[in-house]
DSSP file (Angstrom, degrees, kcal/mol; ACC not computed):
  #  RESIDUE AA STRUCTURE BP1 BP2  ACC     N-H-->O    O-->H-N    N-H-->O    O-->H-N    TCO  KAPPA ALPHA  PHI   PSI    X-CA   Y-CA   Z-CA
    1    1 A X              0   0    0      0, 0.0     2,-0.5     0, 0.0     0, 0.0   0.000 360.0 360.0 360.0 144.4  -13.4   27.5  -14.2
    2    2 A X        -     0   0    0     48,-0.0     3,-0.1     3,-0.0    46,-0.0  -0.885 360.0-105.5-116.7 135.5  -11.9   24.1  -13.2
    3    3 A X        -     0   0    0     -2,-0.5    48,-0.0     1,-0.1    -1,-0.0  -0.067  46.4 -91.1 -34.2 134.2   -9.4   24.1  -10.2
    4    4 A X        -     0   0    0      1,-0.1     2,-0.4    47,-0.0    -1,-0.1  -0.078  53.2-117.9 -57.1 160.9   -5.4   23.6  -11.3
    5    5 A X        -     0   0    0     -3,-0.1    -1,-0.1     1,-0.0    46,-0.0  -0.912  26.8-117.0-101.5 126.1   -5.1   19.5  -11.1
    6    6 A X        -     0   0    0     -2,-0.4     2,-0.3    45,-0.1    -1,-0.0  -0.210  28.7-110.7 -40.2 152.5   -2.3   18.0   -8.3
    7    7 A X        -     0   0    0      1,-0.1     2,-0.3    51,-0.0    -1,-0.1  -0.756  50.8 -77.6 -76.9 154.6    0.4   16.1   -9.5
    8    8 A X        -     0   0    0     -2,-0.3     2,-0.2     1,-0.1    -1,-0.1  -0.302  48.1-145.6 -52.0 107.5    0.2   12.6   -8.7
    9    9 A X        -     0   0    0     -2,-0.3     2,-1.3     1,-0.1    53,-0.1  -0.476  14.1-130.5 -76.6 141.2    1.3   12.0   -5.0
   10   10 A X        -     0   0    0     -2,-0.2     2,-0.2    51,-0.0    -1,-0.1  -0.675  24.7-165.3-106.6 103.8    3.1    9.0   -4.4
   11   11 A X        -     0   0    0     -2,-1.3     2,-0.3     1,-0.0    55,-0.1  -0.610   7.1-160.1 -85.6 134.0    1.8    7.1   -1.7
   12   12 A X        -     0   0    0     -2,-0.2     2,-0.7    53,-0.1    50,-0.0  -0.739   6.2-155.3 -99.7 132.3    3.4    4.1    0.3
   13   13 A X        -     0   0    0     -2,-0.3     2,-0.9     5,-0.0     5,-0.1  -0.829  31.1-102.3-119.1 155.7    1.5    1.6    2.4
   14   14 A X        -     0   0    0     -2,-0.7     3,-0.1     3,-0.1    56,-0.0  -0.643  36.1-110.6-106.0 140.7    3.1   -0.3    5.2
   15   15 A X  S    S+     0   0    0     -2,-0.9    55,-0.1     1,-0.2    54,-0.1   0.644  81.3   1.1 -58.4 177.9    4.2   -4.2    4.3
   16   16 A X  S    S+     0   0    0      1,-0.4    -1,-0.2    53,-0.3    54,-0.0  -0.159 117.3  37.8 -59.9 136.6    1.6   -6.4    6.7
   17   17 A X  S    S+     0   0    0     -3,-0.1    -1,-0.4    53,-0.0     2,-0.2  -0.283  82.0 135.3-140.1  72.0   -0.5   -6.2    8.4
   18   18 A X        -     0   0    0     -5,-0.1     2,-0.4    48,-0.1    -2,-0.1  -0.441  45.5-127.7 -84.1-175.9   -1.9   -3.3    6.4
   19   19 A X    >   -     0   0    0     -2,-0.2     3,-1.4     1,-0.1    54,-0.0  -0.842  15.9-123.8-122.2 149.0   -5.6   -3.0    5.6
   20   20 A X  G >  S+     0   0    0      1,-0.4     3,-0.6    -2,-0.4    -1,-0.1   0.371 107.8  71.7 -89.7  -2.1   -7.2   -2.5    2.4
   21   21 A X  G 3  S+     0   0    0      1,-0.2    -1,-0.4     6,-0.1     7,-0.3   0.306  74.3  82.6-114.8  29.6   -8.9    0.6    4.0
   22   22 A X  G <  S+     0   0    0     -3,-1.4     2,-0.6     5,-0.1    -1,-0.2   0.174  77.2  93.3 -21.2 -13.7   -5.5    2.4    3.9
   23   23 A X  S X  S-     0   0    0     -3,-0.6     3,-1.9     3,-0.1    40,-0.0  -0.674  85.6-132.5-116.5 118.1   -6.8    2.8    0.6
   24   24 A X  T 3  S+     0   0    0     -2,-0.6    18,-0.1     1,-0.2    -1,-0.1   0.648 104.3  39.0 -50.8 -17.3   -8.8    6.3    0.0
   25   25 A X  T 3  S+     0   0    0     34,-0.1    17,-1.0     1,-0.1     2,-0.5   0.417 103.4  90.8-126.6  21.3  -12.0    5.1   -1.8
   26   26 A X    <   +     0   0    0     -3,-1.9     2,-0.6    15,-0.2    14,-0.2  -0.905  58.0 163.0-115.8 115.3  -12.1    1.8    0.6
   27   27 A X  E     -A   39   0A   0     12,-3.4    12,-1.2    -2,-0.5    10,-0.1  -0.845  43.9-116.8-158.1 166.0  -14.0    2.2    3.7
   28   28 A X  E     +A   38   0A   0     -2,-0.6     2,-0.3    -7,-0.3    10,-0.2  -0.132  38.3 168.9 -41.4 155.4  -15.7    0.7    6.7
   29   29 A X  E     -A   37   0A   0      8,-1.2     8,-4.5     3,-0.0     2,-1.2  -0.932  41.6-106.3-142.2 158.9  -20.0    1.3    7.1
   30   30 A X  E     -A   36   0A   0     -2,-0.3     6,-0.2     6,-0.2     3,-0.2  -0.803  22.3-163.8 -92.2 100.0  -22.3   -0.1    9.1
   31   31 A X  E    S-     0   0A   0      4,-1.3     2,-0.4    -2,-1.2     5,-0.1   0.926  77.7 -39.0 -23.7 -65.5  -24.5   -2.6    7.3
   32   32 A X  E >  S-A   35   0A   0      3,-1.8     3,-3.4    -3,-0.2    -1,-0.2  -0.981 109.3 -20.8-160.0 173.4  -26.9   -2.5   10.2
   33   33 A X  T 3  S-     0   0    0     -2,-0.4     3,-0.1     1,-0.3    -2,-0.0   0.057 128.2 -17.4 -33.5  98.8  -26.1   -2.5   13.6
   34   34 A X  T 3  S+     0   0    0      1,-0.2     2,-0.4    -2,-0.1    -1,-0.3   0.730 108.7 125.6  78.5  21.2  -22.9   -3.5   15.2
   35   35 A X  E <   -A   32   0A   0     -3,-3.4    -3,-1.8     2,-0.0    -4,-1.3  -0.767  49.1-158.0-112.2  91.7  -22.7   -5.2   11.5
   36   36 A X  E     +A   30   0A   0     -2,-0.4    -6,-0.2    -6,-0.2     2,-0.2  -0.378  17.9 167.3 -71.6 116.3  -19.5   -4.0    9.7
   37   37 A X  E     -A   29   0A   0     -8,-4.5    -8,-1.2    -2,-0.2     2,-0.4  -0.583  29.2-117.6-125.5-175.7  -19.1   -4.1    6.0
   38   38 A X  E     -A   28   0A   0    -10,-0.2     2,-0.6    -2,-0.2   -10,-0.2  -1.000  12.4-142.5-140.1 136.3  -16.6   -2.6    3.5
   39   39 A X  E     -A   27   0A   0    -12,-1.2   -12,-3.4    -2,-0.4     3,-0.4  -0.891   5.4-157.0-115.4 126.2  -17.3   -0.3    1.1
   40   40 A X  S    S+     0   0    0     -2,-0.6    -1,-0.1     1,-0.2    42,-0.1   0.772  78.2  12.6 -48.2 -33.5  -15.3   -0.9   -2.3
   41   41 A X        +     0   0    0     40,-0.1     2,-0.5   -14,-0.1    -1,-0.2  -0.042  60.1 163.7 164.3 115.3  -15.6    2.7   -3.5
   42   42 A X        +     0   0    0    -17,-1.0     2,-0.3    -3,-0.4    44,-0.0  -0.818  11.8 172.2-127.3 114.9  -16.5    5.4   -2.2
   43   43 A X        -     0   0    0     -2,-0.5   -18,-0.1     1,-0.1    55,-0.0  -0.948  32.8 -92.6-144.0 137.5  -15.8    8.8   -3.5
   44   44 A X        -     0   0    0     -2,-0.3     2,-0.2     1,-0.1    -1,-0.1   0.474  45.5 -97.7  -0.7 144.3  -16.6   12.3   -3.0
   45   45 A X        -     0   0    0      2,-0.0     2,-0.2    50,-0.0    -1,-0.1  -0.516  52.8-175.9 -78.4 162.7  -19.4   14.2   -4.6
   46   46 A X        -     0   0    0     -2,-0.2    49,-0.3     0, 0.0    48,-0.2  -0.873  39.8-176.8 170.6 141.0  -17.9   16.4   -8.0
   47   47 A X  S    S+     0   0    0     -2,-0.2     2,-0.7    46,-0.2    -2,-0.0  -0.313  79.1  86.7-127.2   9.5  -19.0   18.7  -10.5
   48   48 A X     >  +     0   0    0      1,-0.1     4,-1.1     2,-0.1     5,-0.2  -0.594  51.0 178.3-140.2  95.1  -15.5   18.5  -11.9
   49   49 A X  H  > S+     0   0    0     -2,-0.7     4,-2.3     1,-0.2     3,-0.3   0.821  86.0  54.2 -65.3 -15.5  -15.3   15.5  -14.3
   50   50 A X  H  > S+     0   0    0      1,-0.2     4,-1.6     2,-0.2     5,-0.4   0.962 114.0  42.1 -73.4 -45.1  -11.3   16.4  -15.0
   51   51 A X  H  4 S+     0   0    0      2,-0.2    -1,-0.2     1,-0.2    -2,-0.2   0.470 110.0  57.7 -68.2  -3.3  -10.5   16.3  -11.0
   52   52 A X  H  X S+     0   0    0     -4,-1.1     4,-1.8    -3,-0.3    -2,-0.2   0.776 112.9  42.6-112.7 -61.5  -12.8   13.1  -10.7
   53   53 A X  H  X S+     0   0    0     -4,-2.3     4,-1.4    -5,-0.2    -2,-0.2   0.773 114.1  44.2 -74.3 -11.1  -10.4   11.5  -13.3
   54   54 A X  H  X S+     0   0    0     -4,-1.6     4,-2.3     2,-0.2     5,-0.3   0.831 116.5  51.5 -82.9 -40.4   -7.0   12.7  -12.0
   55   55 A X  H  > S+     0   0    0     -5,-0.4     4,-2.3     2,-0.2    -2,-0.2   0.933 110.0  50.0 -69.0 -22.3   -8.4   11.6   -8.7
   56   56 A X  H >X S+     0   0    0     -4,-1.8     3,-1.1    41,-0.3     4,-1.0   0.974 111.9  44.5 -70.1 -91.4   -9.3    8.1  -10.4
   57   57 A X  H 3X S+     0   0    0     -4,-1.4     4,-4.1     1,-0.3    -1,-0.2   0.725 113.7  52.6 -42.3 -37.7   -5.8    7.6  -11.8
   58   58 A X  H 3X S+     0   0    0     -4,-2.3     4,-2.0     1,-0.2    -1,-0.3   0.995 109.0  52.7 -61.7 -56.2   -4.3    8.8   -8.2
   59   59 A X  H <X S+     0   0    0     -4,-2.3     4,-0.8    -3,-1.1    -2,-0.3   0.800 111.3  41.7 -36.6 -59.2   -6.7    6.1   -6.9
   60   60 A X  H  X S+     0   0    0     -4,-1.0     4,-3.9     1,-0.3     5,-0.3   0.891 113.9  56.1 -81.4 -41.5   -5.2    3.0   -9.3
   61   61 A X  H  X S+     0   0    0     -4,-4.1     4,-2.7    -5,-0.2    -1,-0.3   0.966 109.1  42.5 -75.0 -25.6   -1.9    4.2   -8.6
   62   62 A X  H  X S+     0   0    0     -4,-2.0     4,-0.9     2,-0.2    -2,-0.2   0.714 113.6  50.3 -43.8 -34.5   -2.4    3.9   -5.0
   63   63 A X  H  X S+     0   0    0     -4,-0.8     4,-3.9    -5,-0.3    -1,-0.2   0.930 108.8  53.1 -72.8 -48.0   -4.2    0.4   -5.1
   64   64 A X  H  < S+     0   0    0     -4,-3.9    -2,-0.2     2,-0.2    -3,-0.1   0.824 110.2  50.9 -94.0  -1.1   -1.2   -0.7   -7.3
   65   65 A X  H >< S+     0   0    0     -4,-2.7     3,-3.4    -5,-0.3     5,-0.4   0.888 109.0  53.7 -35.9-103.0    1.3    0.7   -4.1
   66   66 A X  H 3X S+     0   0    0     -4,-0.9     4,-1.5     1,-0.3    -2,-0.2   0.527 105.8  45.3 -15.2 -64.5   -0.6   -1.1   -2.1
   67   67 A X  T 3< S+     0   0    0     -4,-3.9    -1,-0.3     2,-0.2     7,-0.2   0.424 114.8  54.2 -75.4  18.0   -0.2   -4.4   -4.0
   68   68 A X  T <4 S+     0   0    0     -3,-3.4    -2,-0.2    -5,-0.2    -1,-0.2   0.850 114.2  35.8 -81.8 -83.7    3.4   -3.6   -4.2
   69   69 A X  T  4 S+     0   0    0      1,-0.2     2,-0.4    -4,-0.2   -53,-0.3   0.505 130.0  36.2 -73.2   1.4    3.9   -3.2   -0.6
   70   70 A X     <  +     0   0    0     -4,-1.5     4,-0.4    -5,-0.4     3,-0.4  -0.723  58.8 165.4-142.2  97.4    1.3   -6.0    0.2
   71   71 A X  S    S+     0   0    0     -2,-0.4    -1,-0.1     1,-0.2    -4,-0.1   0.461  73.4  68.9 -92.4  11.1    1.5   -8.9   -2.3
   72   72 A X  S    S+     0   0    0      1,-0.2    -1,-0.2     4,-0.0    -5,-0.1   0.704  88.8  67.1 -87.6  -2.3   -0.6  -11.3    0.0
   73   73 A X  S >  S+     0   0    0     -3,-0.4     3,-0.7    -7,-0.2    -1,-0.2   0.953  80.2 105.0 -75.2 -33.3   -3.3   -8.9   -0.7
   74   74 A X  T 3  S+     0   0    0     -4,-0.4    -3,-0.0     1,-0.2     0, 0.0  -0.064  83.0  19.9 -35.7 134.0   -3.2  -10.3   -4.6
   75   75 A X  T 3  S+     0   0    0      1,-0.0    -1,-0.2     0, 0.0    -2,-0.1   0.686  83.7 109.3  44.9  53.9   -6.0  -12.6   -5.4
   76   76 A X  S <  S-     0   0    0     -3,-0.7    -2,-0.1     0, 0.0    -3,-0.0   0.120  97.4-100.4 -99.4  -0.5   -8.7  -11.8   -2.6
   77   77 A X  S    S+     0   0    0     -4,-0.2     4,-0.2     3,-0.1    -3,-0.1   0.959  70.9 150.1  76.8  63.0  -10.9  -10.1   -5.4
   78   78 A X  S >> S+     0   0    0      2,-0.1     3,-2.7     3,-0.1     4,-1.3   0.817  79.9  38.2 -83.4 -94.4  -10.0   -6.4   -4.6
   79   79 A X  H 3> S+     0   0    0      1,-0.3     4,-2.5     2,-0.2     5,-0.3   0.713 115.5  56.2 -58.1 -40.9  -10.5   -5.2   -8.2
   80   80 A X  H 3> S+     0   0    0      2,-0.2     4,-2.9     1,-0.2    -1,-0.3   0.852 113.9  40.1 -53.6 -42.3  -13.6   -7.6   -8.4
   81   81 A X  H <4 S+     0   0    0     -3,-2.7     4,-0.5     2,-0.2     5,-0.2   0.920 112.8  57.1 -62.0 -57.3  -15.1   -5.8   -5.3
   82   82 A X  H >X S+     0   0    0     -4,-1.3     4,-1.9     1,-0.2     3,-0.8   0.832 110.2  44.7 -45.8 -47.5  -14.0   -2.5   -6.6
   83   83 A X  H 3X S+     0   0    0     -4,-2.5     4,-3.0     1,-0.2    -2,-0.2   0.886 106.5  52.0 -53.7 -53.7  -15.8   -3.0   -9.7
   84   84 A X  H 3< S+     0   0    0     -4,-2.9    -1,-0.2    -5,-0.3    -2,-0.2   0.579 110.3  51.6 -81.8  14.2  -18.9   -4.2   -8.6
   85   85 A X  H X4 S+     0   0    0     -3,-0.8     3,-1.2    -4,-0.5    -1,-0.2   0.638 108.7  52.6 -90.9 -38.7  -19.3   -1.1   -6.1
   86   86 A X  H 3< S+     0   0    0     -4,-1.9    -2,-0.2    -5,-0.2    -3,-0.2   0.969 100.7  66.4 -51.5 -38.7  -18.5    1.2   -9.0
   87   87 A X  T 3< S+     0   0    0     -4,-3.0    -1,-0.2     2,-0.0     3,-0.2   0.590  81.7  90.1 -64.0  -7.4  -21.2   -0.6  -10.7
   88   88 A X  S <  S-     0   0    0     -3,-1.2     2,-0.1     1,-0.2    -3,-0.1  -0.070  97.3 -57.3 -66.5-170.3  -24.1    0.6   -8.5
   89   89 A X        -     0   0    0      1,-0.0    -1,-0.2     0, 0.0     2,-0.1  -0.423  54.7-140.0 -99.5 171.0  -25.7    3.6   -9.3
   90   90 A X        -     0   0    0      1,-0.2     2,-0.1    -3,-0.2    -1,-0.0  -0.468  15.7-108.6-105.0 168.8  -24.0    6.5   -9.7
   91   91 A X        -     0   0    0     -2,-0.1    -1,-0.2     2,-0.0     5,-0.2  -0.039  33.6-107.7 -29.1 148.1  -24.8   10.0   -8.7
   92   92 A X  S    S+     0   0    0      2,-0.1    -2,-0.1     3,-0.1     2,-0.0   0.638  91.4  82.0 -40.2 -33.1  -25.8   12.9  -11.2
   93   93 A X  S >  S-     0   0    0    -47,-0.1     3,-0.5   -45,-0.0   -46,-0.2  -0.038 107.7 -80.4-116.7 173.8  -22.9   14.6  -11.0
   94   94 A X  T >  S+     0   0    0      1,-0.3     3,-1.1   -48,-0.2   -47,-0.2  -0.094  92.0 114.6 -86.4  34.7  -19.3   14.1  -12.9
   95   95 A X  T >>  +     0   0    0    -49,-0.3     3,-1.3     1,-0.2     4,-0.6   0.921  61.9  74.6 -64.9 -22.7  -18.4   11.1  -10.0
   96   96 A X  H <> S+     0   0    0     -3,-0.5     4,-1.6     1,-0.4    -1,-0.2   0.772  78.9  71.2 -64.0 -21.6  -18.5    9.0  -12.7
   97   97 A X  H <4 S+     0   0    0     -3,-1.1    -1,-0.4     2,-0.2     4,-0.3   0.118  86.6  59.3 -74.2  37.1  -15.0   10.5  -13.7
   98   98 A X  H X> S+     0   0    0     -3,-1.3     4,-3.6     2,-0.1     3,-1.1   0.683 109.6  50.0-133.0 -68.8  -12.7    8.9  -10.8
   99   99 A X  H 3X>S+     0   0    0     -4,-0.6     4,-2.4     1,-0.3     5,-0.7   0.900 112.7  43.8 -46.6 -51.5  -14.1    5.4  -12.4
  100  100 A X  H 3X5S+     0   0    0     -4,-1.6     4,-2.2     1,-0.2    -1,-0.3   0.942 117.1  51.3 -62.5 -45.7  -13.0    6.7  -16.1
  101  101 A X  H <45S+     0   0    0     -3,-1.1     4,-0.4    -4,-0.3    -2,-0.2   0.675 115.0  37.3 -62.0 -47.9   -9.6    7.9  -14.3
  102  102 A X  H  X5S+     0   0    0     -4,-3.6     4,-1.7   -46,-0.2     5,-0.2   0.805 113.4  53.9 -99.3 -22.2   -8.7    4.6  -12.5
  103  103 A X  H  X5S+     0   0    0     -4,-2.4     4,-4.2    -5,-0.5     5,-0.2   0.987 114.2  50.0 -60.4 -53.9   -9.9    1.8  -15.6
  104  104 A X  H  X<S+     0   0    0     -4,-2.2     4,-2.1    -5,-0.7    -3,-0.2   0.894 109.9  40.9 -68.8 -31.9   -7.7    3.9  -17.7
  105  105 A X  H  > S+     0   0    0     -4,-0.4     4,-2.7    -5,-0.2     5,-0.3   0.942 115.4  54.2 -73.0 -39.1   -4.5    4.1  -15.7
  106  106 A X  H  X S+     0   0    0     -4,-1.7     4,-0.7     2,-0.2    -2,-0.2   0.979 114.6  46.0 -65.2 -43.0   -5.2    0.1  -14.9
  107  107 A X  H >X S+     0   0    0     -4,-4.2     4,-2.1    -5,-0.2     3,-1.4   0.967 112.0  53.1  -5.7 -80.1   -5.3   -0.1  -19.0
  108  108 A X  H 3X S+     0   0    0     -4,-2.1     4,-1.7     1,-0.3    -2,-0.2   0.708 109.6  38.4 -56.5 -55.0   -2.7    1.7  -19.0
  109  109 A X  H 3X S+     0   0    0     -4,-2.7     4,-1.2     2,-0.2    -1,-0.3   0.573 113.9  60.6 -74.7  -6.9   -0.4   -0.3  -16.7
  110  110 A X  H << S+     0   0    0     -3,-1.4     4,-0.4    -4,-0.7    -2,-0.2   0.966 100.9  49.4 -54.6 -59.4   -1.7   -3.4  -18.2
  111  111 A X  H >X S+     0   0    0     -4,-2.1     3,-1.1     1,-0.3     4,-0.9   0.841 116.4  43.8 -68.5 -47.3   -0.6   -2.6  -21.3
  112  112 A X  H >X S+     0   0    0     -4,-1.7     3,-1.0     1,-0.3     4,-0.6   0.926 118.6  41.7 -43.6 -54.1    3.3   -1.6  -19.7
  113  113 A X  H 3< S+     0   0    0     -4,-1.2    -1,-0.3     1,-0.3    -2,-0.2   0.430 110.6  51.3 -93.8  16.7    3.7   -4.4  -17.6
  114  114 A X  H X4 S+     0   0    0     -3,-1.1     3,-0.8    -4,-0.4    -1,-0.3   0.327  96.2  88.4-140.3 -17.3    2.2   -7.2  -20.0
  115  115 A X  H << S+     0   0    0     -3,-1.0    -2,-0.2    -4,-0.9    -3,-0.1   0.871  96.0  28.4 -24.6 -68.7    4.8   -5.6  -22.7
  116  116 A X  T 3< S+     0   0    0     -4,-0.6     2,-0.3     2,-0.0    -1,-0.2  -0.359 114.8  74.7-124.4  36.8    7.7   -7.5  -21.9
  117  117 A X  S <  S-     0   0    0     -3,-0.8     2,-0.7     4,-0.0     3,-0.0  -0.984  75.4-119.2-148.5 150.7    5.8  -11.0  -20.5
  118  118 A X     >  -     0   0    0     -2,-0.3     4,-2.5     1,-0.1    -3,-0.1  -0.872  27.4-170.4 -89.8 113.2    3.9  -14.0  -21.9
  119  119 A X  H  > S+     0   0    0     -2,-0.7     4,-1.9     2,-0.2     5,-0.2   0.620  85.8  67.9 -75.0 -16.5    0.5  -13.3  -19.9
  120  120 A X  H >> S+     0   0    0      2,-0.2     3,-3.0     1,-0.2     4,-1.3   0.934  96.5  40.0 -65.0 -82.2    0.1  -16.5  -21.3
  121  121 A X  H 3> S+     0   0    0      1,-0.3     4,-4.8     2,-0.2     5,-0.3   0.785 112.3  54.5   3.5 -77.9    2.2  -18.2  -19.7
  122  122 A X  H 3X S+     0   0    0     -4,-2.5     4,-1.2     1,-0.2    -1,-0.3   0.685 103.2  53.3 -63.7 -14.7    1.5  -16.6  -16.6
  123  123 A X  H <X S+     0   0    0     -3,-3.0     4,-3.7    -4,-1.9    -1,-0.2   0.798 112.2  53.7 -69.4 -40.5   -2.6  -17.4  -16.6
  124  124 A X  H  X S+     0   0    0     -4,-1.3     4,-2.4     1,-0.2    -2,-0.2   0.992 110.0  48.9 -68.5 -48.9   -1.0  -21.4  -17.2
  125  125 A X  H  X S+     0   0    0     -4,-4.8     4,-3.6     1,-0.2    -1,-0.2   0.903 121.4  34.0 -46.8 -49.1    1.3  -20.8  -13.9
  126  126 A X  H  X S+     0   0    0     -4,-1.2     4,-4.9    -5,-0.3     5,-0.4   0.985 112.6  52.4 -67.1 -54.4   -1.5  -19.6  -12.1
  127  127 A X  H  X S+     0   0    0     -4,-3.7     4,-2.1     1,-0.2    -2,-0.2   0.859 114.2  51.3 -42.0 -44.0   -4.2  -21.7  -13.5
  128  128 A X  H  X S+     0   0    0     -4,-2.4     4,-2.0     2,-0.2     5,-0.3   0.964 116.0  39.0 -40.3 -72.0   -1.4  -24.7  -12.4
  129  129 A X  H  X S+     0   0    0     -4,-3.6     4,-4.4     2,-0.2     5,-0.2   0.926 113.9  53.2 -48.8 -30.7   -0.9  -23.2   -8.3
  130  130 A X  H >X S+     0   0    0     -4,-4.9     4,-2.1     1,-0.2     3,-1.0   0.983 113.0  49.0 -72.4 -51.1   -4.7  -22.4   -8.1
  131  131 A X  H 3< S+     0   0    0     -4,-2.1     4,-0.4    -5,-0.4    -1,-0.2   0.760 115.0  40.5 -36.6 -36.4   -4.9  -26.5   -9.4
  132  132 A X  H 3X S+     0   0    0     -4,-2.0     4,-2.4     2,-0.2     5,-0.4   0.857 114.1  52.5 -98.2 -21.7   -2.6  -27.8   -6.9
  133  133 A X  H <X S+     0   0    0     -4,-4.4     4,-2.5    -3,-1.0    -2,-0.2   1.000 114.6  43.0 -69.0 -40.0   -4.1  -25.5   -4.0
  134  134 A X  H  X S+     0   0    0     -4,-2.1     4,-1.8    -5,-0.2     5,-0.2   0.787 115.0  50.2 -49.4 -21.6   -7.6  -26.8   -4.9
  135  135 A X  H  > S+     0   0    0     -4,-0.4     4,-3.6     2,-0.2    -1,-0.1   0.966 115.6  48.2 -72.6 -50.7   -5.7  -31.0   -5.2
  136  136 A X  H  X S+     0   0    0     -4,-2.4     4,-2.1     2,-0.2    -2,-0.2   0.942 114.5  39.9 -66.8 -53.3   -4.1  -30.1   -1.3
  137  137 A X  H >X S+     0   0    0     -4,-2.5     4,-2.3    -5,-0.4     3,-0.6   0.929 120.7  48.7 -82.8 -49.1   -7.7  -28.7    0.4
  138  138 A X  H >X S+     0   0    0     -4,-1.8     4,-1.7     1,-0.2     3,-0.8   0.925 112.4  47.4 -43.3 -78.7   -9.5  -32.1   -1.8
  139  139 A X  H 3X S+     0   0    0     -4,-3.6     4,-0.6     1,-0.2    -1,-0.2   0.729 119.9  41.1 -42.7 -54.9   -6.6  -34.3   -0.3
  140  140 A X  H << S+     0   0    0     -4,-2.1    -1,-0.2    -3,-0.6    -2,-0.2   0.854 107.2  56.3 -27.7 -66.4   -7.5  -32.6    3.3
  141  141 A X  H XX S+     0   0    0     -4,-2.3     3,-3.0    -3,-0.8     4,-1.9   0.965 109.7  49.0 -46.2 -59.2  -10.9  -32.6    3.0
  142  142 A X  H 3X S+     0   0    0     -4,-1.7     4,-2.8     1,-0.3    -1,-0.2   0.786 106.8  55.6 -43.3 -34.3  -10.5  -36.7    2.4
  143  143 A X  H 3< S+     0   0    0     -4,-0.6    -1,-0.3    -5,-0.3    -2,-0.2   0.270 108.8  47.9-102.0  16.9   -8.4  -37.1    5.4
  144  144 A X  H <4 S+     0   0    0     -3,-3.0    -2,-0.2     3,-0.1    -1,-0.2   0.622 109.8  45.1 -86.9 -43.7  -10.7  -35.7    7.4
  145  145 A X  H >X S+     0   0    0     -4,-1.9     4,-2.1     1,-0.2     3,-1.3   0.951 115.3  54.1 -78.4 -60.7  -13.9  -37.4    6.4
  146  146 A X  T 3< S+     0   0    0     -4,-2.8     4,-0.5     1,-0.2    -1,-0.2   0.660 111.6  43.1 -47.4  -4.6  -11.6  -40.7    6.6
  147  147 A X  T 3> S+     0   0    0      2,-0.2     4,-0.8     1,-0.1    -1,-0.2   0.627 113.2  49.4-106.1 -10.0  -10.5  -40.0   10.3
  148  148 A X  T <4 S+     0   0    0     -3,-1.3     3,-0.3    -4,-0.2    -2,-0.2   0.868 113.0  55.4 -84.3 -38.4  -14.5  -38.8   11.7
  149  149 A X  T  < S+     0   0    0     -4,-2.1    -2,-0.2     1,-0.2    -3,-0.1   0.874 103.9  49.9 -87.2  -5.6  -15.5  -42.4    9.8
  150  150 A X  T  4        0   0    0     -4,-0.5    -1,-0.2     1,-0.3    -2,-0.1   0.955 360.0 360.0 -64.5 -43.7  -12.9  -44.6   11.9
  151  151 A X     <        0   0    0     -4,-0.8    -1,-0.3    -3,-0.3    -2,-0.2   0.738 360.0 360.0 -50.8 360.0  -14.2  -43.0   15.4
């Protein structure tokens, strides 16, 4: 018999300096000794593939709190990280539902918030700032190697 499911609790993180292991499936390990690494997601062992996805959808909405209450965390490769931890291998067992749980709410909120915007648009906007942050560190770079070749 599978356990009643929570409703979704709605979690807050607080504005900087928080840390992305505020986040429930993000957390420190020791690589090797006194070598500190982060692991992207990490969840509980489960025999209960419906609680593995309600905990999964609790999970995305909590990551997208997080990038609510912390937009400088946007476009460090959080979801990139997340992913490629999910992709190791999994366990036997229904963990695999938390992954099924949080792709589908991130779908799912895609699909809402991308409703009423041109995504085009917005990839040009970005694709434009990432252009000019890459022109400014090129520009740097230049005015560095000219001021080491004067000495």
């Amino acid at each position: 018999m599978t356990k009643s499911i929570p409703l979704i609790k709605r979690s807050s993180f607080p504005p900087l300096p928080a840390s992305c292991c505020d986040l429930p499936f993000i957390v420190r390990v020791e690589a090797s000794p006194g070598d500190i690494d982060l692991c992207w997601w990490r969840v509980a062992p489960t025999d209960d593939y419906a609680r593995a996805c309600h905990l999964g959808m609790q999970y995305a909405c909590d990551l997208i709190q997080f990038f609510k209450d912390n937009p400088s965390w946007i476009d460090y490769g959080i979801l990139r990280d997340i992913a490629a931890d999910m992709a190791k291998p999994q366990r036997g067992d229904a963990t695999h539902g938390y992954a099924v749980g949080f792709w589908s709410f991130v779908e799912t909120m895609l699909q809402v918030a991308t409703a009423s915007v041109d995504h085009w648009a917005m990839a040009e906007a970005h694709a434009k700032w990432r252009a000019s942050l890459d022109a400014k560190s090129k520009s740097k770079s230049k005015a560095k190697s000219k001021a080491k070749s004067r000495r």
